[in-house]
Structures are given as C-alpha cells and as structure tokens.
PAVEXLUM-319710 format. One record per atom (N, C-alpha, C): y, x, z; atom name; residue in one letter. Coordinates in steps of 0.2 Angstrom, whole numbers. Atoms other than C-alpha are relative to their C-alpha. Layout:
// residues N
+-------+-------+-------+------+------+
:    yy :    xx :    zz : atom : type :
+-------+-------+-------+------+------+
:     Y :     X :     Z :   CA :    A :
...
+-------+-------+-------+------+------+
// end
This chain:
// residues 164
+-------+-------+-------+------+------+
:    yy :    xx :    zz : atom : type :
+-------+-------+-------+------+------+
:     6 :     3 :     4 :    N :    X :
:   171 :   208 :    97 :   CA :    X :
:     3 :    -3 :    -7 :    C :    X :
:    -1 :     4 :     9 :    N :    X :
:   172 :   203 :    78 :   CA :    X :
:    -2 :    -4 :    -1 :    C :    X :
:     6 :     5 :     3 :    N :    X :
:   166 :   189 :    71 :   CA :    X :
:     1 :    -2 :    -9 :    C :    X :
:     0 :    -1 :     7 :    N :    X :
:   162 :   190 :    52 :   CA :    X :
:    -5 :    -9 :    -2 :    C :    X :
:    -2 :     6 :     6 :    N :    X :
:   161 :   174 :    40 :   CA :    X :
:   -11 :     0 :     3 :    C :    X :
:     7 :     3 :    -1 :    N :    X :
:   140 :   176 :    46 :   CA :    X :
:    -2 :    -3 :     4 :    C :    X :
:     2 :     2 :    -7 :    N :    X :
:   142 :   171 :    63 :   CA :    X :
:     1 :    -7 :    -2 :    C :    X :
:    -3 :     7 :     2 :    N :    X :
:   143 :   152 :    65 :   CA :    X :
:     5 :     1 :     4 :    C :    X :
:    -8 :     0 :    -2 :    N :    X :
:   160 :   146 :    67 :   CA :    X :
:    -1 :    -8 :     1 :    C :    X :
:     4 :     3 :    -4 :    N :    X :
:   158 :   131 :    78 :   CA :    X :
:    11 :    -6 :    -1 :    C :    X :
:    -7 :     2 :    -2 :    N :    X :
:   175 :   117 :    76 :   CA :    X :
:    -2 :    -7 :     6 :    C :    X :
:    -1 :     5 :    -6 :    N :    X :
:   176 :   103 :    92 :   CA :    X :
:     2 :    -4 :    -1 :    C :    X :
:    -3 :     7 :    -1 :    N :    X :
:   180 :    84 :    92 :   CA :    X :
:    -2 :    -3 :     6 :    C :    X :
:     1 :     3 :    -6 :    N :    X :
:   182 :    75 :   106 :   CA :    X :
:    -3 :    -8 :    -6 :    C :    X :
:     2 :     8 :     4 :    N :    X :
:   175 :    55 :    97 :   CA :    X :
:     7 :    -4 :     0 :    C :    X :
:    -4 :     4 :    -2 :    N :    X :
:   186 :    43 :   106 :   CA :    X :
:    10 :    -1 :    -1 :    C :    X :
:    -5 :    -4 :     1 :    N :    X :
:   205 :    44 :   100 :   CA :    X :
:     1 :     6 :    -5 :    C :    X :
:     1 :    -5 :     5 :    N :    X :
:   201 :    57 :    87 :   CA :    X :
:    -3 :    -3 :    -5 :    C :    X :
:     5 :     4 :     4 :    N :    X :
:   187 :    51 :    75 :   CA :    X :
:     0 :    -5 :     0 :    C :    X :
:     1 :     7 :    -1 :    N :    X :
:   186 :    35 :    83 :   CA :    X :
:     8 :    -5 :     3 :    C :    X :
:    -6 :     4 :    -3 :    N :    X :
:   203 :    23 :    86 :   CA :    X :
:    -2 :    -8 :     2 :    C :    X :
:     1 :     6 :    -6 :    N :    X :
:   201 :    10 :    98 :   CA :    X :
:     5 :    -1 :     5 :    C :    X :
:    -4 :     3 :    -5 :    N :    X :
:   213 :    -1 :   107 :   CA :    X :
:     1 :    -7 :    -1 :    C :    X :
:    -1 :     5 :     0 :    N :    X :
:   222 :   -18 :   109 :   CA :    X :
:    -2 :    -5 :    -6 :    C :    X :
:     0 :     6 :     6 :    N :    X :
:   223 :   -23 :    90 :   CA :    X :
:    -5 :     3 :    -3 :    C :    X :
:     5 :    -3 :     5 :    N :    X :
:   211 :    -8 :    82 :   CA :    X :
:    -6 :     0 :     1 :    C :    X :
:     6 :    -3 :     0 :    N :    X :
:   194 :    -2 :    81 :   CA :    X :
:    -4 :     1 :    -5 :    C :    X :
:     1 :    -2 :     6 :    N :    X :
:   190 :     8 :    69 :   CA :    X :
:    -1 :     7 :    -3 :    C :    X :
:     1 :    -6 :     1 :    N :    X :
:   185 :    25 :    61 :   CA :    X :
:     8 :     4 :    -2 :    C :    X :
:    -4 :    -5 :     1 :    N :    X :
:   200 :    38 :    59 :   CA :    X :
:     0 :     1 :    -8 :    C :    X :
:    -3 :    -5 :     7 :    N :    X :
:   203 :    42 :    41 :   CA :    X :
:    -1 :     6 :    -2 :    C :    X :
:    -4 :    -9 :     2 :    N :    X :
:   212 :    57 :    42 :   CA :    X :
:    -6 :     4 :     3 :    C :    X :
:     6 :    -4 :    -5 :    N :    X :
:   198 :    65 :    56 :   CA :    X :
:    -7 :    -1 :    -7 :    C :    X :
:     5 :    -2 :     6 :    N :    X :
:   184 :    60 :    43 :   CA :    X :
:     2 :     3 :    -7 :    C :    X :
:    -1 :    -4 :     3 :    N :    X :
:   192 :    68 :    31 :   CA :    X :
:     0 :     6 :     0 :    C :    X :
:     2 :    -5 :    -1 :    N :    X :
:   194 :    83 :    39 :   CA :    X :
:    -5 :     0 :     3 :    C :    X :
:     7 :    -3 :    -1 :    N :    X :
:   176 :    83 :    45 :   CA :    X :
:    -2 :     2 :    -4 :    C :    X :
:     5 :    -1 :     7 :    N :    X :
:   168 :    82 :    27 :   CA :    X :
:     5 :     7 :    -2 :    C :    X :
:    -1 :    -6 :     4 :    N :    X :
:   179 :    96 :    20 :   CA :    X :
:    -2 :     4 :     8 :    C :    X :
:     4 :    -5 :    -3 :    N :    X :
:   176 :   107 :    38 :   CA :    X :
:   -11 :     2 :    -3 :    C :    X :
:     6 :    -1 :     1 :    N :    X :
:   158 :   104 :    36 :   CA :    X :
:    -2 :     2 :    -9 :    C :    X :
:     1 :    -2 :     8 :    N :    X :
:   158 :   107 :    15 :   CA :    X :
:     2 :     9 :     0 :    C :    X :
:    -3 :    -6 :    -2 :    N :    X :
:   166 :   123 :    22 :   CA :    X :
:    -2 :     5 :     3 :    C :    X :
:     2 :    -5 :    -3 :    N :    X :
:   153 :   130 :    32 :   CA :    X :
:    -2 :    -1 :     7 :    C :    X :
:     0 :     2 :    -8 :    N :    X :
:   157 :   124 :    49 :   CA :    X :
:    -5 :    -3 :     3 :    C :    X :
:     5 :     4 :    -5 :    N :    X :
:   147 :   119 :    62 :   CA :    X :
:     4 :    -6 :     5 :    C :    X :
:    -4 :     6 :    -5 :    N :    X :
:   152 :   101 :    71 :   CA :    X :
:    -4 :    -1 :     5 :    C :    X :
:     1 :     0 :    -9 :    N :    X :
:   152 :    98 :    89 :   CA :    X :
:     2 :    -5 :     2 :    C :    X :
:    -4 :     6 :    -2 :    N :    X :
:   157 :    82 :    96 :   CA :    X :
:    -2 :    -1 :     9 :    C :    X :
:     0 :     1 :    -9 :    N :    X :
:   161 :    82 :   117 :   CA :    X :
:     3 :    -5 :    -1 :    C :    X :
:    -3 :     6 :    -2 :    N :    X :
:   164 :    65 :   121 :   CA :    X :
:     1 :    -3 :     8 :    C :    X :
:     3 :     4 :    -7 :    N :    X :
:   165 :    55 :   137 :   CA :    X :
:    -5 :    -6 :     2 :    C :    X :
:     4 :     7 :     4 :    N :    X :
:   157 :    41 :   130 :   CA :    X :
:    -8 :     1 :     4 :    C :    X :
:     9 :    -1 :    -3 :    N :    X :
:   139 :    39 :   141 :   CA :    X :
:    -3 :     0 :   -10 :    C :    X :
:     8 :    -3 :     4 :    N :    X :
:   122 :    44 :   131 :   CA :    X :
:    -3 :    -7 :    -4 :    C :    X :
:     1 :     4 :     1 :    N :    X :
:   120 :    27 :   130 :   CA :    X :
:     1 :    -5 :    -7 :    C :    X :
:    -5 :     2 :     4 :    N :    X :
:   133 :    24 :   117 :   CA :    X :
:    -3 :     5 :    -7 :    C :    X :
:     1 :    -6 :     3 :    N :    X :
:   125 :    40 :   105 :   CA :    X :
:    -3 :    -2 :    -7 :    C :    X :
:     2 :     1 :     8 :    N :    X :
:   116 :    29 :    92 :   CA :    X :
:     6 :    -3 :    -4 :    C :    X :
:    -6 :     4 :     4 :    N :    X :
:   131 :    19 :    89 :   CA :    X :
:     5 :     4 :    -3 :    C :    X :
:    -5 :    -6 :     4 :    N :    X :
:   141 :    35 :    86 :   CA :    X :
:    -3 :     2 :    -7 :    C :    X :
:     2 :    -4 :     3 :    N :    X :
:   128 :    43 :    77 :   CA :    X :
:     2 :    -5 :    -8 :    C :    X :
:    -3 :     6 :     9 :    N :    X :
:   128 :    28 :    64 :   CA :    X :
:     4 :    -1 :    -3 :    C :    X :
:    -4 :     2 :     2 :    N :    X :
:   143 :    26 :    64 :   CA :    X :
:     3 :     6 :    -5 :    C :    X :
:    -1 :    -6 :     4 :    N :    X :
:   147 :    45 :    57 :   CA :    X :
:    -2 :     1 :    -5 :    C :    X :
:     4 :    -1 :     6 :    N :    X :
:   132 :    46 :    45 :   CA :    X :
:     3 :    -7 :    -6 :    C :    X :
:    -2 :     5 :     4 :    N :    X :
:   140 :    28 :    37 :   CA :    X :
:     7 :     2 :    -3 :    C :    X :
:    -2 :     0 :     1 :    N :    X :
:   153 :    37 :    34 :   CA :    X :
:     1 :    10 :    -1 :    C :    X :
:     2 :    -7 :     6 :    N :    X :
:   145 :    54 :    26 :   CA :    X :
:     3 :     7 :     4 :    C :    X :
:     0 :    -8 :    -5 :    N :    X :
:   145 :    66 :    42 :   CA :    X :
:    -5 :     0 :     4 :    C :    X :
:     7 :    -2 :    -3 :    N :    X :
:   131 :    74 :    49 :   CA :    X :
:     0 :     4 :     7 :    C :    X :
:    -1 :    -3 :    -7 :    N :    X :
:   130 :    79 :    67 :   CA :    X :
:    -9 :     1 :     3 :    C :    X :
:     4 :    -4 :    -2 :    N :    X :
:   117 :    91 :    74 :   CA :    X :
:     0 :    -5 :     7 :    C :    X :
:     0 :     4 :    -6 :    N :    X :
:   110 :    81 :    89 :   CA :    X :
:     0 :     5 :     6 :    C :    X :
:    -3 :    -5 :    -6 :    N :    X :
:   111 :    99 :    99 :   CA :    X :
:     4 :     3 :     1 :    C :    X :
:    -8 :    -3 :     1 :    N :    X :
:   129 :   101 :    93 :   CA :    X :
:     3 :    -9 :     5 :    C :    X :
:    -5 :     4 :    -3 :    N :    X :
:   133 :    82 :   104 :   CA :    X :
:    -1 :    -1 :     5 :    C :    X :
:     0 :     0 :    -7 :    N :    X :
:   138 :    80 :   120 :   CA :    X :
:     1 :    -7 :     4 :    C :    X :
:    -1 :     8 :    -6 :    N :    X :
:   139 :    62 :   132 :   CA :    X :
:    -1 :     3 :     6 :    C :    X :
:     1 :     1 :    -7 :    N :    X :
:   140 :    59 :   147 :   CA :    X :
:    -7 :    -1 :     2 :    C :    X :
:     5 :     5 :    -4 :    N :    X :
:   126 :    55 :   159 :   CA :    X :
:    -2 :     1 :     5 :    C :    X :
:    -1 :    -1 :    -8 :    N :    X :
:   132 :    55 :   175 :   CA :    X :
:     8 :    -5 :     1 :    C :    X :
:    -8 :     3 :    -3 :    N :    X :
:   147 :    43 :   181 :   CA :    X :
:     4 :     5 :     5 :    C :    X :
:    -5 :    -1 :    -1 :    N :    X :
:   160 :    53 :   185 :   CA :    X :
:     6 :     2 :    -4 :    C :    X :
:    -6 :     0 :     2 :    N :    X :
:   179 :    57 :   181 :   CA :    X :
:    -4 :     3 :    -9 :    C :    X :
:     3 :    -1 :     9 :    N :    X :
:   177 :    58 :   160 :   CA :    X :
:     4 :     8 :     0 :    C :    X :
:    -3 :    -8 :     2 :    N :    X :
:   190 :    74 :   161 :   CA :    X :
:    -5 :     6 :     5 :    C :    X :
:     3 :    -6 :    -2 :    N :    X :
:   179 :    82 :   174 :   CA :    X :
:    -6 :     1 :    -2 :    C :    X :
:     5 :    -1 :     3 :    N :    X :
:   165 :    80 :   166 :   CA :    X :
:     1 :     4 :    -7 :    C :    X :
:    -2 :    -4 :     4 :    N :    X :
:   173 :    86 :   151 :   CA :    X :
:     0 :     9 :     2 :    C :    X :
:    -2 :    -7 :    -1 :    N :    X :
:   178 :   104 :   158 :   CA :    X :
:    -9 :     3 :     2 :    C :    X :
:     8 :    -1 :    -1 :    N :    X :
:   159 :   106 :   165 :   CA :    X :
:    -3 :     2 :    -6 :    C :    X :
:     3 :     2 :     7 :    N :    X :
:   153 :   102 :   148 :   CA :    X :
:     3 :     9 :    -4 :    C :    X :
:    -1 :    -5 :     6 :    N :    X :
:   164 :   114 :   138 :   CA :    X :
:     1 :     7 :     4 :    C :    X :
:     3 :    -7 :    -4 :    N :    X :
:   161 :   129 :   150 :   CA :    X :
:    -7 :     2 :    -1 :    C :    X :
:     8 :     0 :     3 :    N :    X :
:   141 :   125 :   147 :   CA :    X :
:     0 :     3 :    -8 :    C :    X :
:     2 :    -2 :     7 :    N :    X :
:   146 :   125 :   129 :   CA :    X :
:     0 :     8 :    -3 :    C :    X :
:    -1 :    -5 :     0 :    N :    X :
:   155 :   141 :   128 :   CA :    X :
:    -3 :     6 :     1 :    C :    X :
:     6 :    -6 :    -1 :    N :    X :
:   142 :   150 :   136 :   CA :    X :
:    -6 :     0 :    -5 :    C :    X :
:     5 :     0 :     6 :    N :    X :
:   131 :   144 :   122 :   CA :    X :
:     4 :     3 :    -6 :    C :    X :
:    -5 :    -5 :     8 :    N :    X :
:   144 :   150 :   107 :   CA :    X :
:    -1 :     6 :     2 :    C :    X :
:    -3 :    -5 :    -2 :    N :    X :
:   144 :   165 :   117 :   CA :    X :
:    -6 :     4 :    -3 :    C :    X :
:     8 :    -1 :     1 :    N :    X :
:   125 :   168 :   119 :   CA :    X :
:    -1 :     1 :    -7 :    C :    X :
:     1 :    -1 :     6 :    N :    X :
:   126 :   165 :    99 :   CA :    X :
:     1 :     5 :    -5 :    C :    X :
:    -4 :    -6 :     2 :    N :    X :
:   139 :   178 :    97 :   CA :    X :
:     2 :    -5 :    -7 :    C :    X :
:    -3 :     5 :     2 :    N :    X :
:   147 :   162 :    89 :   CA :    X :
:    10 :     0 :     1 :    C :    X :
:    -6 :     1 :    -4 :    N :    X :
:   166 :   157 :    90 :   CA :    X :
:     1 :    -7 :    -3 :    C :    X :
:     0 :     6 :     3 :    N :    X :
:   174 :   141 :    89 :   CA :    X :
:     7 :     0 :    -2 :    C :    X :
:    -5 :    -1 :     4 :    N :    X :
:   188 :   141 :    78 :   CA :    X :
:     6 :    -7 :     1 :    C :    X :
:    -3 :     4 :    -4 :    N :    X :
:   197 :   124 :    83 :   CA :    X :
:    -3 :    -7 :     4 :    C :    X :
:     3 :     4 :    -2 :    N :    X :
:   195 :   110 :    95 :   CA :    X :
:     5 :    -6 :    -2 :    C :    X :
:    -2 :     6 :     2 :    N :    X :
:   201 :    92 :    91 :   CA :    X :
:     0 :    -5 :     6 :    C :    X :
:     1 :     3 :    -7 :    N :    X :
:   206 :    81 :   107 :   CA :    X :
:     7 :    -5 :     1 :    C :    X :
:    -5 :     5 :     1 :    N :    X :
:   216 :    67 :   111 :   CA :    X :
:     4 :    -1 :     7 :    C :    X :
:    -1 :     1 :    -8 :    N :    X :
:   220 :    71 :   130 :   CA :    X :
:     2 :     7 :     2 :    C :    X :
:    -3 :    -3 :    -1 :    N :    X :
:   232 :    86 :   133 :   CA :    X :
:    -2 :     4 :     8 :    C :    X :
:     5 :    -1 :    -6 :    N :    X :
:   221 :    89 :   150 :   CA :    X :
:    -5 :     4 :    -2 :    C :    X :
:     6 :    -4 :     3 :    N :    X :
:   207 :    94 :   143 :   CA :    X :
:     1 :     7 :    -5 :    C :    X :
:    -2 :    -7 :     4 :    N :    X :
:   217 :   105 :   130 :   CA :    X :
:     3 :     5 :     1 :    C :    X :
:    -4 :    -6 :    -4 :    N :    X :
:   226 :   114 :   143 :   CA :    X :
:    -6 :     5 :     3 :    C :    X :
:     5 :    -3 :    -3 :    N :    X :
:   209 :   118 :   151 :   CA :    X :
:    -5 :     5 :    -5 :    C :    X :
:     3 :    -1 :     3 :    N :    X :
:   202 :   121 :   135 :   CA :    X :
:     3 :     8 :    -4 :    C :    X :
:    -8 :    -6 :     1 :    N :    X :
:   219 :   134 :   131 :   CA :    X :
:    -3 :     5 :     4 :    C :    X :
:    -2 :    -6 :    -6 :    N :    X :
:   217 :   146 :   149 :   CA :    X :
:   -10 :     2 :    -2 :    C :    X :
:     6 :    -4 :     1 :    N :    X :
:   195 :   149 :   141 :   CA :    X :
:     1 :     5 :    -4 :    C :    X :
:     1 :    -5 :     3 :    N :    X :
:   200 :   156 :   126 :   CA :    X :
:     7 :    -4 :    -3 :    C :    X :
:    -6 :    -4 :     4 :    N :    X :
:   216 :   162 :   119 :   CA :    X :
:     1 :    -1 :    -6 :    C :    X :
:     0 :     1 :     7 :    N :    X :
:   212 :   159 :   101 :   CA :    X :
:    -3 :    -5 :    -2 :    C :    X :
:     0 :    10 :     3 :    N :    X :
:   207 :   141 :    98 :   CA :    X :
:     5 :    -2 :    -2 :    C :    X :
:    -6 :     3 :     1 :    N :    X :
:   217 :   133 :    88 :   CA :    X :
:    -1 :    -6 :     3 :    C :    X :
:     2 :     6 :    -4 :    N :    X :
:   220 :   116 :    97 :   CA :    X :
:     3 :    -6 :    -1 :    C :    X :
:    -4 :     4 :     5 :    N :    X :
:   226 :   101 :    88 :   CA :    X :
:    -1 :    -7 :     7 :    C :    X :
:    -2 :     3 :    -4 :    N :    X :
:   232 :    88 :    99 :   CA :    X :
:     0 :    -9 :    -5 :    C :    X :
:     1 :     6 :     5 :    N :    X :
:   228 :    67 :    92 :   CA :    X :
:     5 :    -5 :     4 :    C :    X :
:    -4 :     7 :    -3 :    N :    X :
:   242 :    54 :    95 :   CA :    X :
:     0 :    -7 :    -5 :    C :    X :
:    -2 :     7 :     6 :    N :    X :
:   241 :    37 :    88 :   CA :    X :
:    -7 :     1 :    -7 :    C :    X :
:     6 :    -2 :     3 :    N :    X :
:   224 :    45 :    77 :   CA :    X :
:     2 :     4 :    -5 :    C :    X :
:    -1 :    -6 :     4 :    N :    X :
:   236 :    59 :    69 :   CA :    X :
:     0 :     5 :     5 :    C :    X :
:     1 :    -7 :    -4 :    N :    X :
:   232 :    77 :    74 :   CA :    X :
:     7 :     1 :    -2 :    C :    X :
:    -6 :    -6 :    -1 :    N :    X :
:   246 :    90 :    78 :   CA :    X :
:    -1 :     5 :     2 :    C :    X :
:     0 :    -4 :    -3 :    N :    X :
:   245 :   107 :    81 :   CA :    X :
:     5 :     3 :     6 :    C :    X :
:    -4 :     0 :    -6 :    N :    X :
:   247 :   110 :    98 :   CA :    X :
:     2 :     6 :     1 :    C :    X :
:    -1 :    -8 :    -2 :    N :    X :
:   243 :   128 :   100 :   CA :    X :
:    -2 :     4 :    -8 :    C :    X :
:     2 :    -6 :     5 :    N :    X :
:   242 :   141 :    83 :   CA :    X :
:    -3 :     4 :     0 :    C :    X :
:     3 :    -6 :     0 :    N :    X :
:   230 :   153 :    81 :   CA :    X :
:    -1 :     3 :    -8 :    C :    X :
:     2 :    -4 :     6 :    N :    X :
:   225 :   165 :    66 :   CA :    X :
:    -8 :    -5 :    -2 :    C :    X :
:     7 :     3 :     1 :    N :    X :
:   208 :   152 :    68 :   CA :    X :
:     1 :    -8 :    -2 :    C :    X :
:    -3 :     7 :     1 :    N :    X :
:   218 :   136 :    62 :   CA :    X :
:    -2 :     1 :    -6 :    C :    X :
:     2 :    -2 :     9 :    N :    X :
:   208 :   132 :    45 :   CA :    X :
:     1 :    -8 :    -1 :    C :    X :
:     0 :     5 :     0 :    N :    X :
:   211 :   113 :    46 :   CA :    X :
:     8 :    -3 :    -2 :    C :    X :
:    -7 :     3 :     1 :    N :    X :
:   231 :   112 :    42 :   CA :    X :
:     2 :    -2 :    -4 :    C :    X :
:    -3 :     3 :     7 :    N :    X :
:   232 :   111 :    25 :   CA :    X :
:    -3 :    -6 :    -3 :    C :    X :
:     5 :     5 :     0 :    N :    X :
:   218 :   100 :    26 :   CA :    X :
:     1 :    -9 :     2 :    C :    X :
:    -3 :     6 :    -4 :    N :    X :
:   226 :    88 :    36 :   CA :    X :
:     6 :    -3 :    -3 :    C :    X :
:    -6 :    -1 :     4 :    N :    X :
:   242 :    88 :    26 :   CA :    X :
:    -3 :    -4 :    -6 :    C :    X :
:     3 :     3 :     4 :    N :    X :
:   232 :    83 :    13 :   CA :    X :
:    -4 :    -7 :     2 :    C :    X :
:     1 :     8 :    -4 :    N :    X :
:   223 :    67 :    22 :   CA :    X :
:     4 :    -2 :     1 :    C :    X :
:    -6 :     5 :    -1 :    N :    X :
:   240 :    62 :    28 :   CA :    X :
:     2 :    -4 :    -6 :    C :    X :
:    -3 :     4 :     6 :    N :    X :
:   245 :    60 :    10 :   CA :    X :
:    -5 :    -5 :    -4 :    C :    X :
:     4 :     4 :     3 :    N :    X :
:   230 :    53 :     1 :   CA :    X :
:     1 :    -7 :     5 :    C :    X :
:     0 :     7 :    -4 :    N :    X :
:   231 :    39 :    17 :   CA :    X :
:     5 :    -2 :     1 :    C :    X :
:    -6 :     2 :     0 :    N :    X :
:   247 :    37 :    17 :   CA :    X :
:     6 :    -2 :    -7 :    C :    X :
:    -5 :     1 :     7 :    N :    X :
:   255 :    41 :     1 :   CA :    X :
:     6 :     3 :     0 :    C :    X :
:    -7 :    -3 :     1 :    N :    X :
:   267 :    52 :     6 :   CA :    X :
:     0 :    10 :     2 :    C :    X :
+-------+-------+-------+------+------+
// end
C-alpha cells in the first residue's frame, strides 16, 4: 500500500514525560516537544496525544497546549477512563487507534513516548514508525524509519534551547 503526501500522516505523543515534564523539582511544558509540535503541525501533520492521564485531567492539557500555540483535534486525544495499569491501557488504545489510521488509509509517520514498553509494543504493530524514545524531556531516536521527519527538527530545538 502507498501512501501519498494526500493521505493524512498522523505523528503520536505520549503527554507525560514528552510534552509535559513533571517530577521532584520540575513541572513544566517541554520546550524541545513544543517546538517540534508547531513546526510538525505547520507541516501538515496531524497530532495525536495517547496519554494515561484520566479524562478528567483533559481541560488542563488542553489549555495548557493551546497557551502555548498547538492545536489538538479533540478526536485525535486519547485519556484514560477506566482505572487500570496506564501501559495496558495504553496497548488497547493504540490497537483501537491503528484500526482508525487504517480505516483512513492514513499512516503514522512517528510516535513520541517516554516509556520503552509501550514503544516495543508499538515497534512489533508496524515496522515503519519512527519511534523516538524521551529521557529527561530529550527525544532520541530509538528505531529509524524512512518515516523519521522530526530529526533535523529536533537538533534544531536542542540548539535554540540550549545554545549549543
């Protein structure tokens, strides 16, 4: 199957640890991820956000993404909302999602994720996702594809936020 510059081309953020960094001293929006979401999105892409984050939590994302000039399709995000393990709810989710890219005769070009579980599961669906892996709120490409459009991208946010 082809897919030509008219299908939509669909990229994956996990929230938590990607987009959003939270822990002991921080809490705080990701730089680098917001920067690669506005140039993905100025680009064409369609954004998707799987989180584990209950339903509940959905305005506070939503605000908090819009305040910082990115637009999420409220039928491209995903929450919880059911109490169980966040990873297996995960895999559920993105098996429902895939069947929806599929149905579109869409593809999704990479996922973004902070949790090495999820991206092994996400790795044996489809073969060509690029899969960028978050430690510390920097990506790294985990797995290569010909579908990795976010590298040079990123290389670029590292320097503008860093300087180097």
């Amino acid at each position: 199957m082809s897919h030509d510059m008219e299908n939509k081309r669909y990229i994956v953020f996990d929230f938590d640890g990607t987009i959003y960094l939270q822990g002991a001293f921080i809490s705080q929006i990701n730089y680098i991820s917001t920067c690669i979401l506005r140039f993905l999105f100025e680009q064409g892409y369609t954004i998707a956000i799987i989180t584990g984050r209950y339903c509940s939590q959905k305005s506070f994302i939503f605000d908090l993404l819009l305040s910082n000039g990115i637009r999420i399709s409220p039928s491209n995000f995903y929450c919880r909302t059911r109490d169980e393990p966040e990873v297996d709810w995960k895999k559920e989710v993105i098996e429902e999602f895939l069947e929806k890219i599929f149905s579109e005769n869409a593809v999704i070009f990479e996922y973004h994720e902070d949790n090495a579980q999820v991206l092994d599961f996400v790795s044996r669906l489809d073969k060509n996702i690029c899969l960028y892996l978050y430690t510390n709120g920097l990506p790294a490409i985990l797995r290569k594809t010909s579908r990795c459009v976010s590298e040079k991208m990123i290389e670029s946010c590292v320097k503008e936020k860093y300087g180097i």
